[in-house]
C-alpha angles and dihedrals in degrees: 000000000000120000122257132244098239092196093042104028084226125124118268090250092054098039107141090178086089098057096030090060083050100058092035101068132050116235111218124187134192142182117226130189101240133187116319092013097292130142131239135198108227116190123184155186107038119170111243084245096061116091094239091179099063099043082052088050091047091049096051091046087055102037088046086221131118119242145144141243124225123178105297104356143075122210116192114201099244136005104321105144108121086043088052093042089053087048102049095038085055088051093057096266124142103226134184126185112228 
């Protein structure tokens, strides 16, 4: 016997809450000048449901580049915006390059 969505009542298998936080938000991401004149990939505004660690952990495989996840925010070691962009818009996100 399957699981149970516990937010949408749905089984696992036909859970929609996954893809419905992704198209709800929009994903913005931002370069800043950090310490010593590096760059650093900022990505933001990620829903609580959504498995922030392993989206970090598939941008930093793509990008070849180290980086962190905090809450609800993704920082890439170095200038990775259009490579992120690509990634994010391929897993269902809304994002816009500030």
């Amino acid at each position: 016997m399957s699981e149970i969505c516990p937010v949408c009542g749905l089984p696992k298998e036909l859970c929609v809450c996954d893809k419905l936080s992704r198209e709800g938000k929009e994903i913005k991401i931002k370069t800043e000048k950090r310490r010593y004149g590096k760059m650093v990939t900022v990505i933001s505004g990620f829903d609580s449901s959504v498995d922030i660690k392993n989206i970090a952990s598939d941008l930093k495989k793509l990008c070849a580049t180290g980086g962190t996840s905090k809450k609800d925010i993704i920082e890439l070691q170095g200038d990775h915006k259009e490579k992120a962009k690509k990634k994010l818009e391929e897993m269902g996100f809304k994002v816009e390059i500030e």
